[in-house]
C-alpha positions in Angstrom: 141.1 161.3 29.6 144.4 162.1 31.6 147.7 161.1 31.7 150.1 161.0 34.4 151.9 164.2 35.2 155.6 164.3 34.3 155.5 161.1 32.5 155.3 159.5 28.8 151.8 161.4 28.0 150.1 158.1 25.8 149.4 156.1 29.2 146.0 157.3 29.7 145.4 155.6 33.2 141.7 156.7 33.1 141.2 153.7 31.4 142.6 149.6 32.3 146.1 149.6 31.6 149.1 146.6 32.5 151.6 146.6 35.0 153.9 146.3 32.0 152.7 149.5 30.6 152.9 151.1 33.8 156.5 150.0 34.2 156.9 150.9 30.5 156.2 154.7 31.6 158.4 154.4 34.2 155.5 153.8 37.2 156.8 152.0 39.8 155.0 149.0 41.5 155.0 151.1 44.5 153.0 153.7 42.8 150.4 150.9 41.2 149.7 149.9 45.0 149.6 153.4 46.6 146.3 155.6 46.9 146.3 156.9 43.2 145.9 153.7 41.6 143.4 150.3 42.1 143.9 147.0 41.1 140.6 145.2 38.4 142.6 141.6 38.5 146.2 140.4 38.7 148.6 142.9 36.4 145.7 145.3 35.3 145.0 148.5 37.0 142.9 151.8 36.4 143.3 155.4 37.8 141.4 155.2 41.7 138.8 158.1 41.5 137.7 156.5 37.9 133.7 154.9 38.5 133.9 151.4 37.2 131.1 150.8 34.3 130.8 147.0 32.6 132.2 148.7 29.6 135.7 149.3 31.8 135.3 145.8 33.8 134.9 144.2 30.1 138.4 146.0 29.0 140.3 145.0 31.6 139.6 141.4 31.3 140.1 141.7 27.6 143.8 143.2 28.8 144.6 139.9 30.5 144.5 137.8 27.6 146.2 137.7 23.7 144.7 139.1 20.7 141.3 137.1 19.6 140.0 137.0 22.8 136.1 138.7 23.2 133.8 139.3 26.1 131.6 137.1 26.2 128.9 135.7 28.7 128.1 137.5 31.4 130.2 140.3 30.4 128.7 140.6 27.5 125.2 140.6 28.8 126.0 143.5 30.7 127.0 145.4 27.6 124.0 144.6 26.1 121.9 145.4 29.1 120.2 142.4 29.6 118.0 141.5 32.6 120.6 138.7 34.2 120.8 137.5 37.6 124.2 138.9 39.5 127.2 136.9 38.4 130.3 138.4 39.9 133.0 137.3 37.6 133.9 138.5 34.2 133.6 136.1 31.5 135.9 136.1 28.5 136.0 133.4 25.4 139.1 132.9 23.1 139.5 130.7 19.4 141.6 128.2 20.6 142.7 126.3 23.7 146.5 127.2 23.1 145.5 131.1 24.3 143.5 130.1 27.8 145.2 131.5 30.7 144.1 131.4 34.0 143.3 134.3 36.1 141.1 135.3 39.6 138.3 137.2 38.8 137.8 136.1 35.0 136.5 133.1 33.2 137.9 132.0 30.3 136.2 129.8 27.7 137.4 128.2 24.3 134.9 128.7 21.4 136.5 128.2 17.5 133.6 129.7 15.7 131.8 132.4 17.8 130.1 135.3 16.5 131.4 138.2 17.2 130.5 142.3 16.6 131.9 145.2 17.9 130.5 147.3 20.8 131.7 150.5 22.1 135.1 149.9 20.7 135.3 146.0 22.4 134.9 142.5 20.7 131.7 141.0 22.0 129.2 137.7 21.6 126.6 138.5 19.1 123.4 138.9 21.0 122.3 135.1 19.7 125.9 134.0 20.7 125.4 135.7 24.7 121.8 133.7 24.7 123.4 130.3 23.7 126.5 131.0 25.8 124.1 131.6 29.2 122.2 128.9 28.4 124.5 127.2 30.9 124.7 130.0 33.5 120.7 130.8 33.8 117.8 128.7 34.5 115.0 127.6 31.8 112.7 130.6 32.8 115.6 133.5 33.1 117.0 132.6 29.5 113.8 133.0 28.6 113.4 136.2 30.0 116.5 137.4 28.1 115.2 136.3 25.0 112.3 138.2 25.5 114.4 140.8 26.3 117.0 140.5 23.1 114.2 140.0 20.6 112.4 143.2 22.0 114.6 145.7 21.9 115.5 144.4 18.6 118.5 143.3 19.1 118.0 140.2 17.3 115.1 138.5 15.6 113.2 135.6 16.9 113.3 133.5 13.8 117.3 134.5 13.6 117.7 133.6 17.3 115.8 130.1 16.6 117.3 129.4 13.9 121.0 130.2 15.7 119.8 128.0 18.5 118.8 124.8 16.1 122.3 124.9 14.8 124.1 125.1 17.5 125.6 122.4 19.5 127.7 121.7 22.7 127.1 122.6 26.3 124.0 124.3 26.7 122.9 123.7 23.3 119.7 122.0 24.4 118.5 124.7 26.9 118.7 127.2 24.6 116.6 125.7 22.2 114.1 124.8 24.8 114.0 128.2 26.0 113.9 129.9 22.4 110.9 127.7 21.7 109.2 130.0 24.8 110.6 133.3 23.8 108.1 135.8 22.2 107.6 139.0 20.8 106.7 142.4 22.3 107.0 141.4 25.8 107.3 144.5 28.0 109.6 143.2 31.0 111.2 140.7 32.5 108.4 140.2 34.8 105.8 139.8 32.3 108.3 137.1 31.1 107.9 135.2 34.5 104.2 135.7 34.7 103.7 134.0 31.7 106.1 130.9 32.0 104.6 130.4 35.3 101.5 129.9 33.6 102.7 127.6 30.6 104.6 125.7 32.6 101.4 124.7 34.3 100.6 123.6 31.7 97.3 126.3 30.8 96.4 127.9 27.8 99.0 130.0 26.7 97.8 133.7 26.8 98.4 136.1 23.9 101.1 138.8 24.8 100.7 142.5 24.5 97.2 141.9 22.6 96.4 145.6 21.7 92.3 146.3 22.1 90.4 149.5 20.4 86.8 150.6 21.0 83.8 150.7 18.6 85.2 153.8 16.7 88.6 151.8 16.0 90.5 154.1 18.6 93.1 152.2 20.4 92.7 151.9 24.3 95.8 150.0 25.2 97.7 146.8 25.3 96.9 144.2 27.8 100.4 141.9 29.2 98.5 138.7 29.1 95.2 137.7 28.1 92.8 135.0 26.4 90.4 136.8 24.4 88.4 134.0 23.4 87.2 133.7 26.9 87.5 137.8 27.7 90.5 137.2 30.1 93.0 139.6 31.0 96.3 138.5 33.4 98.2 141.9 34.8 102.0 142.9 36.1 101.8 145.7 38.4 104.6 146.5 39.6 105.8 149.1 42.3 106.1 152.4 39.9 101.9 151.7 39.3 101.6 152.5 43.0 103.7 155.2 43.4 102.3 157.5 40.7 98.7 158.2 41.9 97.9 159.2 38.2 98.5 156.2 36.4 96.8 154.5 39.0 93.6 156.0 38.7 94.3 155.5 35.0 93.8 152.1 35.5 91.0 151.6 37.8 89.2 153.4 35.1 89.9 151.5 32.1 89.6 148.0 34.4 85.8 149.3 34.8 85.2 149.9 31.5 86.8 146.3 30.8 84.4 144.7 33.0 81.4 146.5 32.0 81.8 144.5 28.8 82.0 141.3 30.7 85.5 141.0 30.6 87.5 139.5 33.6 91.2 141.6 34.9 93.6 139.8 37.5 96.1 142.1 38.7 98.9 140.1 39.9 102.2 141.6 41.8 105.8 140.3 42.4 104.5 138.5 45.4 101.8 136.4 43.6 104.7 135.4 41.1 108.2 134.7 44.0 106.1 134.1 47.2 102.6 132.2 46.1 103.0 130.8 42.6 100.5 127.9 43.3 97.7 130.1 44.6 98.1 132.3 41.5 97.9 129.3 39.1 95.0 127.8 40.8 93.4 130.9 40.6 94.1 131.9 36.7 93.1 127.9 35.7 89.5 127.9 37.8 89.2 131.0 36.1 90.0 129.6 32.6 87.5 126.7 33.5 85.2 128.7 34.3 85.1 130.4 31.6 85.4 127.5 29.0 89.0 128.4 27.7 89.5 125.5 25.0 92.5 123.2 26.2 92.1 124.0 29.9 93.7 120.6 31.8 91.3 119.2 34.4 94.3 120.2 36.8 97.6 122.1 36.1 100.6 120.6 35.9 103.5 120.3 38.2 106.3 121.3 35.6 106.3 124.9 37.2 107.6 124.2 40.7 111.4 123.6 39.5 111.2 126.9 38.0 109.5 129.0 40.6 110.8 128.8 44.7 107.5 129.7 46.4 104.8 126.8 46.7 101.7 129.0 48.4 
């Protein structure tokens, strides 16, 4: 950390700091607006060579508002590392209506009883807090997908995160709970995530997740990312780094053999079968199911996917 030469040495401008603080150390607007220094929002400003992380984005919002105040949201997401779409603004939430204030850049919400912990240093929305707080940003299948993500990485438990959800009311209260009903365990990716909503919300068998297989001496082979093993079914991510690394992906032709030579079925499915040609891919994965005599197979899927998913090939 530095300070600025010649000047009080506790204004460490390497990190969000106030115009009043600035002025405070006796830095002059005309400084704040010259080449050394960039403006985060209205008042708050950081040194100009520093690399903005969330971590420093989340701080300076937290600078704009009174004591209580906690990153939530969005913001908080980002600390956590969760797989969200792109949502430009910072996202704040404060105990009581009395300390909103309004400024560019920075959503402010009022919450009396959020839960709160402390990351890095910063106030923040418990992980089952930033789920029930999206839960009016994101669509049905993208909370999902950070569920998935939260409850993998351990960063909350599923039953804790259900339970969180039941008890919760107010705006977005009912989407969370309709997407922590989908969320499951061991889910590799965010992908897998979409894969397998696209499929439920057809209305097909739901397949097992991350089912791990061994052979005859008890020696496990690996874990599948979908898959009905009452009909010997097995659903597939690939995603681009399975391409690029020629080793892995001679890996897996190998083991898909050996899968099929005990009458097993694979489909490998890519981003494309998932954005671009959702129906195809259903149609495919249910005549398969039929085929096969999965128990519960509908006659045909449903419709309640094409909300969710953009592409209708």
């Amino acid at each position: 950390m530095s300070a600025v030469p010649g000047r009080k040495p506790d204004l460490v401008v390497r990190r969000p700091f106030t115009r009043a603080d600035a002025v405070a150390h006796g830095i002059t607007d005309r400084e704040l607006r010259g080449p050394r220094f960039k403006s985060l929002f209205r008042s708050i400003h950081i040194a100009a060579d520093v690399e903005l992380t969330p971590l420093l984005w989340a701080e300076a919002a937290l600078l704009a508002f009174p004591g209580g105040a906690h990153a939530s949201h969005a913001t908080a997401a980002r600390l956590y590392r969760l797989p969200i779409p792109t949502i430009g603004s910072e996202h704040v939430t404060v105990p009581d209506a009395r300390l909103r204030r309004r400024r560019e850049g920075i959503r402010c919400d009022v919450r009396a009883e959020a839960r709160v912990r402390i990351v890095d240093g910063l106030p923040v929305s418990a992980p089952e807090q930033v789920f029930l707080d999206l839960a009016a940003d994101l669509s049905l299948v993208e909370l999902v997908v950070v569920g998935d993500h939260l409850v993998r990485k351990g960063l909350v438990r599923l039953k804790q995160l259900r339970a969180f959800c039941a008890s919760s009311s107010g705006r977005g209260a009912a989407q969370a709970r309709a997407a922590a009903a989908y969320v499951r365990e061991r889910v590799d990716s965010p992908m897998e995530t979409r894969l397998r909503m696209l499929i439920v919300l057809a209305g097909l068998p739901e397949p097992q997740v991350n089912l791990t297989f061994g052979d005859d001496d008890g020696l496990q082979l690996r874990r599948y990312d979908l898959c009905w093993p009452e009909v010997r079914l097995i659903v597939e991510y690939d995603g681009r780094h399975h391409i690029e690394h020629e080793a892995q992906w001679v890996a897996d032709l190998d083991r898909r053999e050996r899968i099929e030579d005990d009458a097993w079925r694979i489909i490998v499915l890519t981003a494309r079968d998932v954005y671009a040609t959702p129906g195809r891919t259903i149609e495919r994965i249910h005549r398969l199911l039929r085929d096969r005599g999965m128990p519960g197979t509908p006659t045909r899927p449903a419709h309640g996917w094409q909300q969710h998913f953009p592409g209708r090939g």
